[in-house]
N, C-alpha and C positions, 0 to 999 in steps of 0.2 A: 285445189290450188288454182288460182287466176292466173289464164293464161300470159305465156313470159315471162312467168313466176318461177324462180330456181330456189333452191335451200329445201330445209326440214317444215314442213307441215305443224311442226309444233314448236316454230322458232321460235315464238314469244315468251313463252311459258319456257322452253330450255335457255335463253341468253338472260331470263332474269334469275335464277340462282344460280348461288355461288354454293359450290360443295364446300359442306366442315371440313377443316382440320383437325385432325385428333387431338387432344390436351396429351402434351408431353415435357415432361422433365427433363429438362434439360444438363443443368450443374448446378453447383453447390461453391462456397467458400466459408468462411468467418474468420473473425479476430476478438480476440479476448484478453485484452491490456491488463495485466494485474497491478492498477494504479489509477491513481486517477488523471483524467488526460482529459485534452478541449476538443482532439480532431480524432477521428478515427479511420484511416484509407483501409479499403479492402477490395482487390482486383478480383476480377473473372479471369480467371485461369485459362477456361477454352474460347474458342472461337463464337461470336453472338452473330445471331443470326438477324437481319430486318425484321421488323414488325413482332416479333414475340416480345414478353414480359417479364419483366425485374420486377421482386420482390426485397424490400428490405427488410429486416426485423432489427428494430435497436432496442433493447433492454440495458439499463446500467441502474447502480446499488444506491441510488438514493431518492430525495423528491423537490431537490433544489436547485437543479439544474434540468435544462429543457434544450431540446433541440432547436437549432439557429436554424440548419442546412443539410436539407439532403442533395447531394451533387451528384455527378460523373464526369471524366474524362471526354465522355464522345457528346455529353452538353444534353441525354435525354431529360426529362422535365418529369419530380417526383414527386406524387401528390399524397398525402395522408391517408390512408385509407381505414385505419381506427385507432382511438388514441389522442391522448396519453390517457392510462389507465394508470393507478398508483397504491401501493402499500404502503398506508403514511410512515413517512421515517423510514422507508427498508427499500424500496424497488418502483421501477417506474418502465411501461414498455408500449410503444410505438410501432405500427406498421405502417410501412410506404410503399409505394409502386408507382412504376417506371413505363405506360402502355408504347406499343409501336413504335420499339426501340430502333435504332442504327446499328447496324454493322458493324461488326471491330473482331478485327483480328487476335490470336490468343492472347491474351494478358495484357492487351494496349486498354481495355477499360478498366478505370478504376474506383471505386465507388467511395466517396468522401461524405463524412457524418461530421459535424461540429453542434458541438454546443454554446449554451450561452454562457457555462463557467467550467471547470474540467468536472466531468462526470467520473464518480467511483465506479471501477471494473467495468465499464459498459462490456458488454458482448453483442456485437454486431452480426449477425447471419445474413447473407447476400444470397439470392436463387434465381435462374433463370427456367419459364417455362415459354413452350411452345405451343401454338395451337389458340389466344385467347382472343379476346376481343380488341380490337385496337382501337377503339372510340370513347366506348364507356366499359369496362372489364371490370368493374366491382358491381354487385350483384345486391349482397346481405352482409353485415358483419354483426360478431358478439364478442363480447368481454367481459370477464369477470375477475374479483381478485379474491385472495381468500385465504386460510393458516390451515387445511387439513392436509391427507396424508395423498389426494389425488387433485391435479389442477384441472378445471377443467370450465368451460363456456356452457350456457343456457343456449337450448334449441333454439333458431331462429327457422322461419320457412323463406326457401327459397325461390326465386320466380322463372327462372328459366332450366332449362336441362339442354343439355348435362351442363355439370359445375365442376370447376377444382377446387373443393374445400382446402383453404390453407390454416394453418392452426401454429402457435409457437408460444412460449412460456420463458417467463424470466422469474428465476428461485431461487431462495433462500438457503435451500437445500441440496438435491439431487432430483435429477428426470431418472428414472429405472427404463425406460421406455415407452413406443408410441402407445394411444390407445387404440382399443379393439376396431377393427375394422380401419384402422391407417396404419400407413408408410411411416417411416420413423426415415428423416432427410441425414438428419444429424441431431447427435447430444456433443454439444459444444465440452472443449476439455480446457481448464479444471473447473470451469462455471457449473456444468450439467444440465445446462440448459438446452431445450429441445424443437426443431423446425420438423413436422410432421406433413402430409397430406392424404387426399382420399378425391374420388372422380366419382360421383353420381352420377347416375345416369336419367335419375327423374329429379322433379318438384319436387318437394318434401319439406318436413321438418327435421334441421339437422345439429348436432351440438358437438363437439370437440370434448377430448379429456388425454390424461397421458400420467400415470402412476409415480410418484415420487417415492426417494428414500425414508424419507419420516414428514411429519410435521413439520409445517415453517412456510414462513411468509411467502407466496406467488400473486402472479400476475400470469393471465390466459385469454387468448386473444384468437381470432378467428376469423376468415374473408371468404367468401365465398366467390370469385372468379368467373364470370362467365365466358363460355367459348366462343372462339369464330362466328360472328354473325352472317347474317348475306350480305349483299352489293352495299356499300357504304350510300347514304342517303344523298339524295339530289342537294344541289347549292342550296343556300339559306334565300329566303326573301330578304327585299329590304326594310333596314329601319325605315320609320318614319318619327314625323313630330321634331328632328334636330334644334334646338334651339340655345345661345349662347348668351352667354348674361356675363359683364364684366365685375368681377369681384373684388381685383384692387388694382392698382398702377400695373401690375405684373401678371396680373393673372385674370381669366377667361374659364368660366364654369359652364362644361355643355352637357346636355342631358336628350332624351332620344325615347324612343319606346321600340321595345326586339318586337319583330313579328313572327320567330321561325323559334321553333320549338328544338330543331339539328343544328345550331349555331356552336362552335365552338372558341367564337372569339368575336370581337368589334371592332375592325379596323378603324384608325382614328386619323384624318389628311388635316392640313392647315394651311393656308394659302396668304400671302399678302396683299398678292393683286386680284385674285377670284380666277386667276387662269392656270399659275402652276403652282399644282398641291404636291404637299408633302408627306408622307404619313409618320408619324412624332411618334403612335402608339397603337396596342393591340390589347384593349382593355378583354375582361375575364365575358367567358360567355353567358353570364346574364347578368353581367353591367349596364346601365339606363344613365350614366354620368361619367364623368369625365372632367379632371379639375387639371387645366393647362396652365403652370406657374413658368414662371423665368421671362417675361414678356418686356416689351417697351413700352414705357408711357405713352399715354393718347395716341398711343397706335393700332389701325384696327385692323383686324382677323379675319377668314374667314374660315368655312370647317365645312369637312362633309364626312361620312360615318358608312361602312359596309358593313355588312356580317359576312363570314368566314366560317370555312369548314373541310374538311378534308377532303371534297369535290370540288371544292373550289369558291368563288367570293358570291357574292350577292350584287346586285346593281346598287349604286349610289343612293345615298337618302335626298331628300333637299338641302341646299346650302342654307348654310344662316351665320353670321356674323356678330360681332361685337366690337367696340373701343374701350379697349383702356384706360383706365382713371386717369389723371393728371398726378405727378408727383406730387407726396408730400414735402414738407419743407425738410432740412435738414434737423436730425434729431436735438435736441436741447442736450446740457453736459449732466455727466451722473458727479455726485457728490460722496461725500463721507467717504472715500476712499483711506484703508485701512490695512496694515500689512504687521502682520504679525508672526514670528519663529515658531516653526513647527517643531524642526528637527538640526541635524549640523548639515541636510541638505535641503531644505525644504520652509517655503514662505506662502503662509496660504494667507490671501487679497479678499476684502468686501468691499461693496459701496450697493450706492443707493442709486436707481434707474428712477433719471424723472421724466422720460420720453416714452409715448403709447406707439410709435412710430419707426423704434428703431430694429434692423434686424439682427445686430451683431455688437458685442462692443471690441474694440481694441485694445489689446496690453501690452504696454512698453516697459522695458526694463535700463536702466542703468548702474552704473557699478560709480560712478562721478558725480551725478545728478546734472551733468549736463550735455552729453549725447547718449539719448534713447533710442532703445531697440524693439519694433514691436516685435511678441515672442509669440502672441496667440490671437486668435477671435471668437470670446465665447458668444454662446447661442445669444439668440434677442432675449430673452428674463433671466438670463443667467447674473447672480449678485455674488459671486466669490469663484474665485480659484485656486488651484495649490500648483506653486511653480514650484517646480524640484529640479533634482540634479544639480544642486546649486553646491558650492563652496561651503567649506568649516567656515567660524570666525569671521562670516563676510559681507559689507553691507551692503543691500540693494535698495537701491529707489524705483519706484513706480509710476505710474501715470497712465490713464483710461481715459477711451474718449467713445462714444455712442456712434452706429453707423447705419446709415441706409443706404437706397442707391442714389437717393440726392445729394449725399456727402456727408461729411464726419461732423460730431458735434465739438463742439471747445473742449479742452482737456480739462478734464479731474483737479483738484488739487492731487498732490506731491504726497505719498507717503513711501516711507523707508523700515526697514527691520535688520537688526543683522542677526544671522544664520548659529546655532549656537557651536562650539567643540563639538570635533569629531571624538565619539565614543566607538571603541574599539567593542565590536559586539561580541559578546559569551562564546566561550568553548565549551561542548562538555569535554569534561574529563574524569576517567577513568578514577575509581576510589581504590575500590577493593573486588578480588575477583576471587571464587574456590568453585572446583571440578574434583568430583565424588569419584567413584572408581562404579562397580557394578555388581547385580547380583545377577548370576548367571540361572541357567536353566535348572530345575529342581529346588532353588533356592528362594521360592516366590514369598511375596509376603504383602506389606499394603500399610498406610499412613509413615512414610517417610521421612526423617524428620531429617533436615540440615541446618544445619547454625550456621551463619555468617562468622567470620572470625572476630570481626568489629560490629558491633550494634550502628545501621544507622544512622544521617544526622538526616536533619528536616527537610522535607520537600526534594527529597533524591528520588530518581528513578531506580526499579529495580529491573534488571530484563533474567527471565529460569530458560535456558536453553535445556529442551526437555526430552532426553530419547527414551523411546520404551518398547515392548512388545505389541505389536500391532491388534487391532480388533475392529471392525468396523462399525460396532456397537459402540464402542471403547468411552465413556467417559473421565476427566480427569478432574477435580476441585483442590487449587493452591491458597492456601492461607498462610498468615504469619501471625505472629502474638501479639498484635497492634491492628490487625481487622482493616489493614490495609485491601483497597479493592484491587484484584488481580484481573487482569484482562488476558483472553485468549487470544493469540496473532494467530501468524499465517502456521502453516503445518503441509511436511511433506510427507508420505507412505511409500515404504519400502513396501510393498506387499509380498513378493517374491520371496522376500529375505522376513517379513515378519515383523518389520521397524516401524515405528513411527517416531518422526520428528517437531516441535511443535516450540514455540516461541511463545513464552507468557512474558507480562511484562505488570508492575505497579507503578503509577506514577505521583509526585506528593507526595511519598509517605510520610510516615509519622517517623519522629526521630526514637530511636530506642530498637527499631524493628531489627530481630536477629535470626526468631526461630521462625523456619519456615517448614510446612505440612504438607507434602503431597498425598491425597487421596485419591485411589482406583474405584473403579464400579466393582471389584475381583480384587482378589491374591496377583502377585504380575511379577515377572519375572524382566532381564534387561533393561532395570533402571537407570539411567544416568543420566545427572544434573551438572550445571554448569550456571554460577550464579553471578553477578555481577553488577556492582552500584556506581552509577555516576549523577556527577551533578554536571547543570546548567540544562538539563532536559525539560521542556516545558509541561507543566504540571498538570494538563489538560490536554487532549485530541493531539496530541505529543507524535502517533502513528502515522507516516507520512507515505507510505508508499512500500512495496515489500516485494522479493521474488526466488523463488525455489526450484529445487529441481531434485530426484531422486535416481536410483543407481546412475550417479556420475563418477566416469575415472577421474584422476586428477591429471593435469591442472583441474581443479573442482570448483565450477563456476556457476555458482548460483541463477544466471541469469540479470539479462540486462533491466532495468528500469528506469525511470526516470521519478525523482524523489518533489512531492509539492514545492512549488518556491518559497523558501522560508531565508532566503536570502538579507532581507533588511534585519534578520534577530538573529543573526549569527551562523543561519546553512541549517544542514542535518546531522545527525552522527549517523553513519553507515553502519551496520555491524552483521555479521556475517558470524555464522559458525557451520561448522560442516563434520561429520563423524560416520567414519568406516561402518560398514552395514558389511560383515565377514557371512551369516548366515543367521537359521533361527535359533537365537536361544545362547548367542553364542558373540555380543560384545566381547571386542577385546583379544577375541580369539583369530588375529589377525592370518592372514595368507601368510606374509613374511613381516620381518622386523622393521619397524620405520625407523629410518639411518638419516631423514632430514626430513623441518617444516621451513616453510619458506612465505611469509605473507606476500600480498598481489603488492603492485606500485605504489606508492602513497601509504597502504594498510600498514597498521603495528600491530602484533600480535599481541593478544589479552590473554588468550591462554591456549595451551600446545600440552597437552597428555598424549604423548606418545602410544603409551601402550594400549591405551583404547584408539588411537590416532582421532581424537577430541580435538579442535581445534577452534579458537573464536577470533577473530580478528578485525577491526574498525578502524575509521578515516573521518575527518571532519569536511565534508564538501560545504563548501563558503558559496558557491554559485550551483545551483540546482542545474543539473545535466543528465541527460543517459550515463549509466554507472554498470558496468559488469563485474559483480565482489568476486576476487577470483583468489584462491591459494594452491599452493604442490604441497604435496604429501609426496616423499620418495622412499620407497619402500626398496626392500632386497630383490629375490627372483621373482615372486610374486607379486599382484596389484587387488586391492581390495576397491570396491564402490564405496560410494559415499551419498548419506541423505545431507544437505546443506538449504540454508535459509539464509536469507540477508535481510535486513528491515533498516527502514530509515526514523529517527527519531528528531523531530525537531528544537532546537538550538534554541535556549532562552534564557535570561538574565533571573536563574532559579535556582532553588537549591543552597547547600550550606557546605562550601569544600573545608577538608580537614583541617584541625588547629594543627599544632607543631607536638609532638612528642613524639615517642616508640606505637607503634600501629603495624599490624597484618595487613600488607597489603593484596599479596597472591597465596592462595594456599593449592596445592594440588596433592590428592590422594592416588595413587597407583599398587600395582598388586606387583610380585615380580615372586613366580613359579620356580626359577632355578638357579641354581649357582651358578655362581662366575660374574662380569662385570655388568652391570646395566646401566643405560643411558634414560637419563629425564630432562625436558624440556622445562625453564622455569623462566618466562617472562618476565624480567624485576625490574625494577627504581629505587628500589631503598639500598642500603649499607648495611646491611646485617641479615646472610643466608642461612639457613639451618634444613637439617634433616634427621626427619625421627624417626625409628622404628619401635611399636612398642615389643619387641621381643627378646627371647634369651637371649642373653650377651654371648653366652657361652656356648651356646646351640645355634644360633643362626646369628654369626658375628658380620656386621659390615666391617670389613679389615682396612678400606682406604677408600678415600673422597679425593675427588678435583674435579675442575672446570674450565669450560671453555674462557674463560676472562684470567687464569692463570689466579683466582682469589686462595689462600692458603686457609684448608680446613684443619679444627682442631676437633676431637675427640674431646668430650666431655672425662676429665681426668680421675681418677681414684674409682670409677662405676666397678661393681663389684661384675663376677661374670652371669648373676642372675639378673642383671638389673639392664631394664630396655636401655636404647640406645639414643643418645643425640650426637650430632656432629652439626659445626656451626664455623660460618668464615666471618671474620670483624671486617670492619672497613672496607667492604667486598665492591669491587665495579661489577656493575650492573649492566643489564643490557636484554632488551627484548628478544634475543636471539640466546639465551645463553643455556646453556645446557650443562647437566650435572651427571659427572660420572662416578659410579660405586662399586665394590666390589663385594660379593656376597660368598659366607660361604660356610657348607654343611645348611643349605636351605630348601627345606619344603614346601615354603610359601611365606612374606610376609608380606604385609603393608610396610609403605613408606609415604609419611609425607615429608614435601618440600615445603619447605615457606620464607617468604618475601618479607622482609621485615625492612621498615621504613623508621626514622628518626632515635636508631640506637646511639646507647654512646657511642664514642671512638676507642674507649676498654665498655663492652658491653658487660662481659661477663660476671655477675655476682658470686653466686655461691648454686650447689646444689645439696640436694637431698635422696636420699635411698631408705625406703621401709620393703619389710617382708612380711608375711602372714598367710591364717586362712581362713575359710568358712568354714564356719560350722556347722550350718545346713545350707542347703541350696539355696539359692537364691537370698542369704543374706548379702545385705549392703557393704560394702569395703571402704571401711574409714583410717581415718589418719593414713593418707596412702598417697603420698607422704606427707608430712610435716614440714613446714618450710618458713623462715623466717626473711623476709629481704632485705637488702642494708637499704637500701634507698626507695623514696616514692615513689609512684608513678611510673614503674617498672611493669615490663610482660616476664609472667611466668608460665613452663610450659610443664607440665605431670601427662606423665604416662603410666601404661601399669598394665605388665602380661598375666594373663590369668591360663586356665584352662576350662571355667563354667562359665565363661561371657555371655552371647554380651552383656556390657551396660547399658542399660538403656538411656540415664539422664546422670547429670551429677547433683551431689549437693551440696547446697547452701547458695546465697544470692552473688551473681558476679561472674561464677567457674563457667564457661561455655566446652561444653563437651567438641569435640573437633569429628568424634567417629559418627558417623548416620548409621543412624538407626532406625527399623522398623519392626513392626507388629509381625511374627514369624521369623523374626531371624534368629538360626542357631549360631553356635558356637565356628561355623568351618564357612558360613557364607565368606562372599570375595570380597564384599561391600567393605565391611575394614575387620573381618574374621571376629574372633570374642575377644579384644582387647581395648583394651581406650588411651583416647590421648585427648586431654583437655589446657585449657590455659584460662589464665584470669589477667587483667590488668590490675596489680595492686595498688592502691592511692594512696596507702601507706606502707608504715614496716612493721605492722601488726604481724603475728604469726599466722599462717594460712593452712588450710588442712584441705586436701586434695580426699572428699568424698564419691564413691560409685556407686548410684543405684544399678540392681542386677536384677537378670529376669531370675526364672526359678526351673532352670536349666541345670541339671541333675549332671556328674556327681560334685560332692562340695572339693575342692581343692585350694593348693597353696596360692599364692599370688605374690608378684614384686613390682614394686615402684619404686619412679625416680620425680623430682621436680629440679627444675633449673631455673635462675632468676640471672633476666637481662634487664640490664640498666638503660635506661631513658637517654636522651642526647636533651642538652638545652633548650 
């Protein structure tokens, strides 16, 4: 040590490193929109520490939309660190980060993602880690995409030690977990999508992976992070070489050469007199140019240029200067101006630019043609525009004139358009609705079949609200006798209770479409369907947005979303069903009685089975908003969960709404175990109620009918006491709220159905018919069952017919729609509609009709009775 010399002997060497900080994880958050959306926020929950690192991961469900911006609230600056990587047509995912963050107290930072058009599902993951580099902190990255059963990145080698491998996926399917040798941060919920890491401690060759549910399309991505380095590096040198070149009236083009290899930026000064400079900009740290617009004619500049760095600036380059071009002249006028009706709000404008000179044109508007308003400035080449927001029926005049900053050209000629009728945009609406009842546990079976009551017409949408026995494996396949394409929606899992819920839908179908097929992977047990056609649904990508939720009490609210804007073609239809999840195996088999349903604000209910507490119910939203589809279900002592869906379908000038006659428009099937009185829920619009049972008259009699609207039932008259049962009210007010009460009695089970009947006469009632008989072996066919003649055309008639070897499976001859579901293993005592049948036909004439039952071969042979009854048509 020289003397007078105080301190450590080995000052040099200990004041030039800086001790590591450990790499540490810090928090976590994400967001997972089930919709598609343009912006995505998602806050850090705890408190951010200075200088540590933000990770972002944005994955979202398609390859057509692209990120705009990564933000935050406290302004740190987020750079790409790999990415976009894509699954064409399926998935697309991006990582960002955020180095040598600021500060912020718990929850005051919020991390903002937008894109360039709304992104399907994106799922956003935000991470904060501790300990990284605060200069340059990406290291190595990989990516890779792919359709097997594990997602995972190609080794890359890394150059420093240690590292935070960060690694995250965006799937088509499910993440099961992290891979070997990592941290698993999060598996985002309901996406599954997975934010993993891992801390090496050497160099190496290193690759990421993380195990999925099955097969299906991913995206996998990977960064390697480096730690804390030492003392941040000394200032940058100076640029040299600055030199400035004037490029037009307005604008000053400088260019430089970097001398410092640690620069992280180029500060940029501008001076008028060459003694007080300004700094204008902070170009990218290996920027050599600099293009200065917005300037004054033959006015000259000057400039001087530092590099920048986290120590601090660099000394000054050389000045160098330039002037300004001279103005151009003022633009010359544009021509051929042309205005032409879009729509009853909208006039889209051309014309012809004959100026090299100009940066903008102007557009004026009048409603007189003779005080103009200017409305807009499009760009310098822009040759059309489309003015909107305009009036129905309304005539506007025009006029364009060219601009720079030496002033406006002469105007345009004059052109005018007017605006066409306001057309009142499509509803959908509601056709026809039917809700099956169920086969309960031991009862299992497979290819289900349901009829629609009405075949049909062109170009309708279909939506199957679908419950069933849960599987995780579980596949389903819907078809109908017209090879209509079924699409799978969104779907919720009861898992606890055994349920799943699931939303198919067809759109366009074919006119005719009646029978519809559900197919299991398996035998299945807790079937139930809920079916339902409407028109003005657009016949294409028609799915607009969707949101679920499973074991919810009631009120039973699906969850908020916000549906695409489909606003200018009419809105969306909202629709929403929601159905009691009591246990497994065990539809229907409610806590307590449901004594009320109740649709949310705005909603009508579509359909309300009680006894399974089934419920569908929709709204027409004309202006696209956040929406929460919510309903009650009020039950007695007890409360049941419920799995529920909402989907939004968009509004379109499509579809073929019903002509005028007699039509089914609601049917609902229900089971009802015991005597005494029971209540059913039956949605209606039509004028003509009815209620069937196909059972002994004399065995399991309904002794009395009425309803909540005060409509007067009659009893089908002269039925002998073997002969099933109809009861029906004429001229009946209707009402989505309306509810049917019966009294039952000596009953050990039947089916009932309700049904909705639209365009009856005002005397519906024709005639009926009663046959009896039996088989003579098992599974013969039961014909003339009954015989029936109509008095008039174009009538619904409805046959029933109890048996003891049921079921039927189909009927026959062309026309007769069987009303019972049926499937492959059902016996004679399932709940589904037991072994009995109830079919109906629309007759087009008053030919005689014969009410045929194909039977399975369901041993032993027995008697049987029938009835048919013929309702007359209204004008």
């Amino acid at each position: 040590m020289a003397a007078g010399a105080c301190g450590r002997s080995d000052e040099r060497t200990f004041s030039s490193v800086e001790q590591a900080v450990s790499i540490a994880f810090v928090q976590l958050n994400y967001a997972t929109p089930q919709s598609s959306v343009s912006t995505v926020s998602v806050p850090f929950k705890a408190t951010q520490s200075a200088g540590n690192l933000n990770v972002v991961v944005v994955g979202w469900n398609d390859t057509t939309s692209r990120v705009s911006s990564v933000t935050d609230t406290k302004g740190n600056a987020y750079q790409l660190a790999v990415g976009p990587a894509a699954v064409p047509g399926a998935l697309t995912q991006s990582i960002y980060y955020a180095k040598n963050i600021v500060a912020a107290a718990a929850g005051a930072n919020t991390v903002r993602v937008s894109f360039t058009a709304a992104a399907l599902y994106p799922d956003i993951r935000i991470l904060e880690y501790g300990g990284m580099d605060q200069l340059s902190p990406v290291d190595v990255t990989a990516s890779a995409t792919g359709s097997t059963s594990t997602s995972s990145t190609p080794p890359v080698a890394t150059t420093t030690s240690p590292d935070l491998l960060f690694a995250a996926n965006t799937v088509a399917t499910w993440t099961r977990g992290a891979g070997s040798g990592w941290t698993n941060r999060v598996i985002t919920t309901p996406d599954g999508d997975i934010a993993e890491d891992r801390i090496v401690s050497t160099a190496g060759s290193y690759g990421s992976s993380a195990p999925l549910g099955g097969p299906g399309p991913w995206v996998m991505q990977m960064v390697a992070f480096k730690q804390t380095a030492s003392a941040p590096p000394p200032p940058p040198t100076a640029p040299t070489n600055l030199a400035a070149t004037a490029a037009s009236s307005s604008q000053i083009n400088l260019s430089w050469t970097n001398t410092s290899s640690t620069q992280t930026g180029v500060k940029v000064e501008r001076s008028t007199d060459n003694v007080s400079f300004t700094q204008i900009a902070v170009a990218g740290a290996t920027a050599v140019s600099y293009p200065d617009s917005g300037l004054s004619a033959s006015a000259t500049y000057y400039y001087r240029v530092r590099a920048t760095n986290a120590s601090g600036d660099s000394p000054y380059s050389n000045t160098a200067s330039a002037t300004t071009q001279s103005p151009p002249p003022p633009p010359t006028a544009p021509t051929n101006l042309a205005a032409t009706a879009a729509s009853s709000s909208q006039i889209n404008l051309s014309w012809t630019n004959t100026s090299s000179t100009q940066t903008g044109v102007k557009i004026e508007r009048s409603t007189d043609n003779v005080s103009f308003t200017q409305i807009a400035v499009a760009g310098a080449t822009a040759v059309s525009y489309p003015d909107s927001g305009l009036s129905a029926s309304t005539t506007y005049y025009y006029q364009v004139r060219a601009t720079n900053p030496s002033g406006d050209s002469p105007y345009s000629n004059t052109a005018s358009a007017t605006t066409s009728q306001f057309v009142t945009p499509p509803r959908p609406a509601l056709v026809q609705n039917l809700s099956t009842y169920t086969n309960r546990d031991g009862e299992a079976g497979n290819d289900f079949i349901v009829n629609l009551p009405t075949p049909t017409l062109a170009n309708n949408c279909l939506i199957l609200a679908l419950t069933n026995a849960y599987s995780p494996t579980r596949t389903i396949l819907v078809s109908d006798d017209k090879s209509n394409t079924w699409t799978a929606g969104p779907h919720v899992d009861f898992v606890a209770n055994n349920e799943t819920t699931t939303i198919f839908y067809a759109l366009g179908v074919a006119g005719g479409s009646q029978k519809i097929t559900i197919h299991f992977d398996a035998s299945i047990y807790d079937v139930h369907a809920t079916v339902s056609e409407w028109t003005n649904i657009a016949t294409a990508a028609a799915a607009n947005g969707s949101s679920g939720a499973s074991d919810v009490a009631s009120p039973v609210s699906a969850g908020s979303f916000t549906p695409g804007n489909n606003d200018a073609n009419g809105g969306n239809l909202i629709y929403q069903h929601a159905i009691a999840i009591p246990g497994v195996g065990a539809l229907g088999n409610l806590t307590s009685t449901v004594s009320g349903v109740t649709a949310g604000a705005g909603f009508t209910l579509a359909s309300a089975n009680r006894q399974l507490a089934s419920i569908s119910q929709y709204t027409i939203q004309t202006t696209a908003a956040a929406i929460n589809p919510t309903l009650t279900v009020t039950q007695g002592s007890g409360t049941d969960h419920f799995n529920t869906i909402a989907i939004a379908f968009k509004a379109a000038a499509a579809g073929t709404a019903p002509a005028s006659g007699i039509r089914i428009q609601n049917m609902q099937h229900t089971f009802h175990p015991w005597p005494g009185s029971s209540t059913v829920n039956l949605p209606s619009s039509g004028n003509l109620l009815a209620l069937t049972a196909p059972v002994n008259t004399g065995q399991d009699a309904i002794t009395s009918v009425r309803d909540s609207k005060g409509n007067a039932w009659t009893k089908v008259a002269g039925e002998s006491l073997d002969s099933p049962q109809v009861w029906y009210a004429v001229n009946a007010t209707p009402g989505s709220d309306l509810t049917i009460s019966f009294n039952v009695a000596n009953n050990t089970g039947i089916i009932v159905i309700a049904w909705d009947i639209a365009g009856a006469s005002t005397a519906p009632f024709d005639k009926f018919t009663e046959a009896t008989g039996a088989q003579a072996h098992a599974g013969d066919d039961i014909t003339n069952a009954p015989l029936i003649t109509p008095s008039t055309a174009h009538g619904l008639v409805i046959g029933l017919v109890n048996e003891y070897t049921g079921p039927p499976t189909s009927m026959i001859g062309a026309g007769y729609v069987a009303d019972h579901v049926y499937y492959a293993g059902e016996t004679d005592s399932s709940l589904m509609d037991m072994g009995d049948g109830t079919a109906h036909i629309y007759n087009s004439d008053t030919s005689q009709l014969s009410f045929g039952w194909h039977q399975t071969s369901h041993p032993p042979t027995s008697g049987w009775f029938a009835i048919a009854v013929a309702f007359k048509s209204g004008p």
